[in-house]
C-alpha positions in Angstrom: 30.8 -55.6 -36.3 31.8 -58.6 -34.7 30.3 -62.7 -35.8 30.3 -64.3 -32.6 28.1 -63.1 -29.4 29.2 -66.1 -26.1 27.3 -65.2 -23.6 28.3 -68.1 -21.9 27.3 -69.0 -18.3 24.6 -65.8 -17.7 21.1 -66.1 -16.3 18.3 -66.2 -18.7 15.8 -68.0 -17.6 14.1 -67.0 -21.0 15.2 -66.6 -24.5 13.6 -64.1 -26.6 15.8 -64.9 -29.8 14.3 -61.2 -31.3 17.3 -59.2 -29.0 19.5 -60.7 -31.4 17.8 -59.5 -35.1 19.5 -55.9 -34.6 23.0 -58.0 -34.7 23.1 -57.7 -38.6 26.9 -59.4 -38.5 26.0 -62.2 -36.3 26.8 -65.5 -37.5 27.4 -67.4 -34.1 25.5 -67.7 -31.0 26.8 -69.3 -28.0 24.4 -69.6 -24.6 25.7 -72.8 -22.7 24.9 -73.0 -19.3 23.0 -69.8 -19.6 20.1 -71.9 -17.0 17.4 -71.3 -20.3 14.4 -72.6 -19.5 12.1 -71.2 -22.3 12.8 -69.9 -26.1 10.4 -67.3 -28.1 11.1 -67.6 -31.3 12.2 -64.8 -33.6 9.2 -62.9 -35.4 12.0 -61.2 -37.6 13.9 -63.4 -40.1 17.5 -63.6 -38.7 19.4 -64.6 -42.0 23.0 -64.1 -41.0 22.9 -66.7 -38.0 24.7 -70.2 -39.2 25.3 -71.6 -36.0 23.3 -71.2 -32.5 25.3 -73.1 -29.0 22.1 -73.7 -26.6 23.7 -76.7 -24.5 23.9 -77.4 -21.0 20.3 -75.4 -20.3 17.2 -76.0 -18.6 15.1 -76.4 -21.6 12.1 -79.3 -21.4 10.2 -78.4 -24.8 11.5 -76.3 -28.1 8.8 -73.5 -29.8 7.0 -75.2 -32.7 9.3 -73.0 -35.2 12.2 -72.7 -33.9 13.5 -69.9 -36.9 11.7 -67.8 -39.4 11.5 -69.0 -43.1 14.8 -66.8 -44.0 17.8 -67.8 -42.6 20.8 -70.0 -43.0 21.2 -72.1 -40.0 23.3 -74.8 -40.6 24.3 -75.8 -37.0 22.2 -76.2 -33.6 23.5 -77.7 -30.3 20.8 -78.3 -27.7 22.4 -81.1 -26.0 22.2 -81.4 -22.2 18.6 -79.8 -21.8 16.0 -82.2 -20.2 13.6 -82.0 -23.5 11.1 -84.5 -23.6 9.7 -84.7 -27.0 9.6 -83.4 -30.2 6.8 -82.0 -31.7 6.0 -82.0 -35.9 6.7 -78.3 -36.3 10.3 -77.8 -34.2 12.7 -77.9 -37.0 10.6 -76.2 -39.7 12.0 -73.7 -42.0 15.3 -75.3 -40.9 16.0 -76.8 -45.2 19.8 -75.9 -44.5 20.6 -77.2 -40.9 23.5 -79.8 -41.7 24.1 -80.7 -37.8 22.0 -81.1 -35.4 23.0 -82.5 -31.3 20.0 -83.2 -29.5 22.0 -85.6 -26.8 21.9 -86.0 -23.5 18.1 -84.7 -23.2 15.0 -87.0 -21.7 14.0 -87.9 -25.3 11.1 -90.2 -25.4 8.5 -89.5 -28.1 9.8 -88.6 -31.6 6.9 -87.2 -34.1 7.3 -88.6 -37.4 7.3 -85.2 -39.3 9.9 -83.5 -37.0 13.0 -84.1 -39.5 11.2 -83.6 -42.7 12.0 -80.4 -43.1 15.9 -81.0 -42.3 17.0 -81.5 -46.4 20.1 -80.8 -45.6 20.7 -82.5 -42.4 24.0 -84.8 -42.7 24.7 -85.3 -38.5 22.0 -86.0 -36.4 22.9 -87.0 -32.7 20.0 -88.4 -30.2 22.2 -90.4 -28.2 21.8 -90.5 -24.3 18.1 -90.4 -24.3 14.9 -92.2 -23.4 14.1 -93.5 -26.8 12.7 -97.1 -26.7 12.2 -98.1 -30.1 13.0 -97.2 -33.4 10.0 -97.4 -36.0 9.6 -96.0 -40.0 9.0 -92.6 -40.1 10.9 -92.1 -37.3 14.2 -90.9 -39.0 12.9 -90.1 -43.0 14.9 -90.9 -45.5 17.3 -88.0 -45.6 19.6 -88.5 -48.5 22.2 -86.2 -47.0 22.2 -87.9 -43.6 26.0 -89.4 -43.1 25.7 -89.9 -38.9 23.0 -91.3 -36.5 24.0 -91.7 -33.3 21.5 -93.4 -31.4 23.7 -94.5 -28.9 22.7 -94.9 -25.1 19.2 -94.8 -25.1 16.9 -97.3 -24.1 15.9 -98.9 -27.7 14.6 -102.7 -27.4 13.6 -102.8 -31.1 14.0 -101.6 -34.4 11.1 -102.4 -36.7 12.3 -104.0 -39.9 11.8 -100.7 -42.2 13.1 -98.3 -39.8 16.5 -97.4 -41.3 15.8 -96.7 -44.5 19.0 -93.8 -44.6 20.9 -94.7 -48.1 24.1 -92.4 -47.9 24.5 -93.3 -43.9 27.8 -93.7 -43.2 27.8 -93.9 -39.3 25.4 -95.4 -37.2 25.5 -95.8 -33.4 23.4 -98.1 -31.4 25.9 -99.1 -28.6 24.6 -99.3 -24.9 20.9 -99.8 -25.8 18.7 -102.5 -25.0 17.9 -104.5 -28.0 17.3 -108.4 -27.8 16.5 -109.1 -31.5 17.8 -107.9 -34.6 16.4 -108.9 -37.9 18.6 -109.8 -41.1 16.7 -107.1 -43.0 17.2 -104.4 -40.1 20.2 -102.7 -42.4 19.4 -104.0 -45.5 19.0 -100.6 -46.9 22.2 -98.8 -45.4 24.4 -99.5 -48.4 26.6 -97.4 -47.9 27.5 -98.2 -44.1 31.0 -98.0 -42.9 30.5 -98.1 -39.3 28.3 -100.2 -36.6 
């Protein structure tokens, strides 16, 4: 049986992630460029998957659960979609997810429960978006979190208890739009390395 299914660069306009639950074996899923414009979620759980390549697509919105309770996802790429929000129930069920690259979508609205349910979540990447402002809640306090990039968005302000991250190592905020930054604004990123 073989871990890795690339379907790289095929035409499905939608995604019905059940196909791939009689793949008992499969740990890696790759369907860049694939022109996806819709996913349905599994209804079966789909434990052996750890890491699922969706970048480069058509998506503009994600199912509200993305996976079933059981599995062991630890890595998902949809960077270079055109999604435009993120709703509270996206990532659920998604406790072991350690990276996650959402960049180089239309990101503009961010609900405040979406990355709750991400425990585990150490690399988080939102950069090249439409984000304008950074506010608490926004990014929880993820005590795994080691990466934000935030880079290349559109952010003109970051209210003063909106990085509350205390094991972030890595935060990017280069090519945004911000006029003010307070003294308090990474007061509680004691563990930052680089800005």
């Amino acid at each position: 049986m073989f871990t890795v299914l690339d379907l790289t660069g095929n035409r499905f306009p939608v995604l019905q992630m059940d196909v791939f639950v009689k793949l008992p074996a499969l740990e890696t899923l790759v369907l860049k460029h694939c022109l996806i414009e819709k996913i349905e979620a599994p209804t079966e759980d789909m434990t052996e998957i750890i890491a699922i390549h969706l970048d480069q697509n058509r998506l503009k919105s994600l199912p509200d659960i993305f996976f079933p309770l059981e599995n062991r996802l630890n890595t998902l790429i949809l960077s270079g979609n055109q999604i435009t929000k993120l709703g509270a129930r996206n990532f659920e069920n998604l406790e072991y997810l350690e990276e996650l690259d959402l960049k180089d979508n239309q990101i503009e609205t961010i609900h405040e429960e979406v990355f709750q349910p991400l425990k585990s979540l150490e690399i988080l990447y939102l950069n090249k978006n439409r984000l304008t402002t950074l506010v608490h809640g926004m990014i929880p306090r993820i005590p795994t979190l080691r990466t934000l990039s935030l880079a290349q968005n559109h952010i003109r302000t970051i209210s003063l208890d909106a990085l509350d991250l205390p094991e972030l190592e890595h935060l990017y905020l280069s090519e945004n739009k911000l006029r003010l930054i307070y003294n308090s604004t990474f007061s509680k990123l004691p563990n930052l390395l680089g800005l």
